[in-house]
N, C-alpha and C positions, 0 to 999 in steps of 0.2 A: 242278614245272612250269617247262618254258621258254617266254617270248616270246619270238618275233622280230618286226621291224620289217622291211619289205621294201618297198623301192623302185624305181619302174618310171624311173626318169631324167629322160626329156624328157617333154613333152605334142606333141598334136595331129601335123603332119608336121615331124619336126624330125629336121637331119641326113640328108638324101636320100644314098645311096651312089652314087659318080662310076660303079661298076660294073655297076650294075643302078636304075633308075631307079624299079624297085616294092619296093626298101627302103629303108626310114626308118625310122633307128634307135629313134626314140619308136614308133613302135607295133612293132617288133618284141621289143623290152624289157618294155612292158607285157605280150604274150601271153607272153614268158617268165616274169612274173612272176605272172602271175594262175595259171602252170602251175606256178610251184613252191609258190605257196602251198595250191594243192591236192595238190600232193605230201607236201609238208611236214606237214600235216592229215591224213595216214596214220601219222604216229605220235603214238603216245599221248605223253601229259604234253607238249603243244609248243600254245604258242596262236600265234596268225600274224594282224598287223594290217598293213596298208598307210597309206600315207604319204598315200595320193590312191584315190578310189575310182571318179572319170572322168576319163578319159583323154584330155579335150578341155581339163580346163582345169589350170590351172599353179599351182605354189605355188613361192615364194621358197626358193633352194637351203637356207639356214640351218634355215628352218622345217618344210622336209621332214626335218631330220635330228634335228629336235627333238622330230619325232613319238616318237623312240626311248627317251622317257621311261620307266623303269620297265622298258624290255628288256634279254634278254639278251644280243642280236646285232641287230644294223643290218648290212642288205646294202644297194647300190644296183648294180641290173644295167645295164649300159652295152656297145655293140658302139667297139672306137678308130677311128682317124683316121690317117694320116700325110698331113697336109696337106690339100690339098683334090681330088686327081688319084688317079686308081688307080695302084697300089703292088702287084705282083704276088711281091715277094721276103719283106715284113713280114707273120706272122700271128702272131707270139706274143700267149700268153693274159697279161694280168696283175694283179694282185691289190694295189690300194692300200689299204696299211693304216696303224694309229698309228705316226708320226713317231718315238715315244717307246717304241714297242714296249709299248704298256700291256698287260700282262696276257699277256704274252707271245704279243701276234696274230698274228703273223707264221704260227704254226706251224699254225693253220689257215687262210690267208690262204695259205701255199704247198698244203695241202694240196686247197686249192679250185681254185688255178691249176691244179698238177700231172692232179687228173681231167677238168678240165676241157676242157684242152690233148689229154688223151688220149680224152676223148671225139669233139672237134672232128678228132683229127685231125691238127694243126697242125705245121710241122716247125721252127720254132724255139723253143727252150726255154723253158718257163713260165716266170713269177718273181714277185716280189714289189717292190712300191716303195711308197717315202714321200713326202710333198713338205711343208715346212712354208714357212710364211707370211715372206714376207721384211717383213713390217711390225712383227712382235711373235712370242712364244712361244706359239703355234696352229696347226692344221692350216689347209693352204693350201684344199682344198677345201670349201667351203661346208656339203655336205653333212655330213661327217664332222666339219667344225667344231659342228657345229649338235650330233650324237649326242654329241661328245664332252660339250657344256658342256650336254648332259640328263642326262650321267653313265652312259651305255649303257655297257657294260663292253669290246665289241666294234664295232667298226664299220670299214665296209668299201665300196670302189668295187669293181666286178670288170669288167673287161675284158675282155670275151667275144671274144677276136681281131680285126680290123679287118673295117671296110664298107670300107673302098679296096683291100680284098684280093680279087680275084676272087671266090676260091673260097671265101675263109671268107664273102662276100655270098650265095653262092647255098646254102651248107648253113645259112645262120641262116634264110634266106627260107621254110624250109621246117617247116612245123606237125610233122611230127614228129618231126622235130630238136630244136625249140624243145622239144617234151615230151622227149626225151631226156637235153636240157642238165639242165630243171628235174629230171629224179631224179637225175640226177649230183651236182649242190648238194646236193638234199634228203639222200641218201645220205652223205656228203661232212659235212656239218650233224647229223645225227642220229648218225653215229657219235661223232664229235666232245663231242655231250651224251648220250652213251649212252642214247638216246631206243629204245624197243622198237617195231616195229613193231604198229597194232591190230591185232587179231585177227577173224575177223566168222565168227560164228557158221553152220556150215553151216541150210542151208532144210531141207531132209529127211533124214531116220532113218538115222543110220549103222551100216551093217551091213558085215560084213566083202567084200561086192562093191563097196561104196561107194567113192567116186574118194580114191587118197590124198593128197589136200589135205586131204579130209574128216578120214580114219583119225589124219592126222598133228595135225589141232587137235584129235581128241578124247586122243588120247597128250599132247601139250602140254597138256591144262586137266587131266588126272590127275597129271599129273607134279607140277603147283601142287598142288592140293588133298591129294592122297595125305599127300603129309609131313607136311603142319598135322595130319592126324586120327592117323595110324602112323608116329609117329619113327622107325623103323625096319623096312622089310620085304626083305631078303635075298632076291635074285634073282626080285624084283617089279618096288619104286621104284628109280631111275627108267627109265620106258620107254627103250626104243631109238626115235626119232622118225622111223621107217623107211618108215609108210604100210600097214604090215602088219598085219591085224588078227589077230595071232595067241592062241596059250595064255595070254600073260605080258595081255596087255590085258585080254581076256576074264576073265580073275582079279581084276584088278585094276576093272574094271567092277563085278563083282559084290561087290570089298571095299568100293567107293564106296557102292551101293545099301543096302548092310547098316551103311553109317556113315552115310547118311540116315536110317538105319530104313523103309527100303522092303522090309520083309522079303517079300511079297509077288513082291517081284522075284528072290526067291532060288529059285522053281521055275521061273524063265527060264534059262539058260544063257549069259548077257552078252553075247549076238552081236545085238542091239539095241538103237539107242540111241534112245528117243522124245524126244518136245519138250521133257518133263519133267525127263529125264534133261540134255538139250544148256543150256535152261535157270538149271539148277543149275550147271554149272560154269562158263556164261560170266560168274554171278555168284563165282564162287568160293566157294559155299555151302561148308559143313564140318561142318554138323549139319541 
């Protein structure tokens, strides 16, 4: 199981952009963050907590990074600044991360800037930066101070390209950008923790007309199952995950039914698959 902690930045209207006057970067942060946390929540073994759960009121930088207790990644999503006037030359994306390179962050920290950048758009090159504390041996940002001294393993500012950039203001302004950004991360995140996508059980009987999403997660949950029951079956396991409900599944349906002991199902010909049958292997039954 992975936690993450994920953080929407500012509260209430904070940070208006000199570019467009109906962005602020607190509430566009937040709907990217309540969208990656539902993306994120598409793969299995990943739990997803927030830092703040209304978006009108505030919590002290340190305290919000201290939510990261007990996680495995601390994000805070953030749109930058160059100054306080629009800036049409600046949109690189960038990715603040440990000072100290714990845990060697950097290498997902660039790889979030890099899709990120390539999602956006953006025409100067992603990167990565650090800033420590000119008082003492800590990270300078509050935030990431706070995850560090919870002991979060990862933690992270990201830099969604700038609000005084024109055009990086008007592609963030926009609701299905914002969902685009959050499966870029999610994407980005999950591979990174080799997190598998869930799987959701088709509604009705797959039959070999049935759409191949369907054909394709019943080839996937045979593929699981098959081996646990038959260490070996030669030019059976494992299907081709092609969508095709051909010879090789059809065989393979009816070796599944006859290792439930549904022998009853053996004067069917395996070109149906009922609730009983879809059931069974979204539990990864095997007897």
């Amino acid at each position: 199981m992975v936690k993450i902690c994920l953080d929407a930045g500012h509260y209430g209207k904070y940070n208006q952009s000199p570019c467009n006057k109906a962005y602020y970067e607190s509430e566009a942060m937040w709907k990217l963050t309540e969208h990656l946390k539902e993306e994120l929540l598409t793969y299995k073994d990943c739990e997803v907590i927030t830092t703040r759960t209304d978006q009108t009121k505030d919590l002290a930088l340190y305290s919000r990074g201290q939510k990261a207790k007990g996680c495995d990644l601390f994000i805070s999503n953030h749109s930058n600044a160059v100054g306080t006037g629009i800036n049409e030359s600046v949109d690189y994306v960038v990715v603040y991360r440990s000072y100290k390179n714990k845990n060697n962050a950097d290498e997902l920290a660039m790889k979030l800037a890099k899709a990120i950048a390539e999602t956006m758009g953006t025409k100067q090159a992603p990167r990565t930066a650090t800033k420590k504390s000119e008082k003492g041996d800590w990270e300078y940002y509050g935030v990431l101070r706070g995850a560090d001294d919870a002991g979060c393993p990862l933690f992270y500012i990201v830099e969604n390209s700038f609000h005084t950039n024109p055009r990086s203001t008007e592609w963030l302004l926009k609701e299905e950008n914002l969902r685009r950004l959050a499966q870029t991360q999610a994407k980005v995140i999950a591979k990174y923790f080799k997190l598998p996508k869930k799987t959701t059980m088709p509604s009705k009987a797959i039959t070999p007309e049935s759409p191949a999403e369907d054909i394709k997660w019943l080839q996937e949950r045979l593929n699981i199952v098959l081996p646990k029951i038959y260490p070996a079956i030669p030019g059976i396991v494992p299907l081709q995950v092609d969508g095709d409900y051909g010879p090789k599944t059809r065989i393979a349906v009816l070796m599944y039914w006859d290792a439930l002991g549904w022998g009853r199902h053996m004067n069917d010909d395996g070109k149906k698959i009922g609730v009983s049958t879809r059931e069974a292997l979204a539990e990864g039954r095997i007897k």
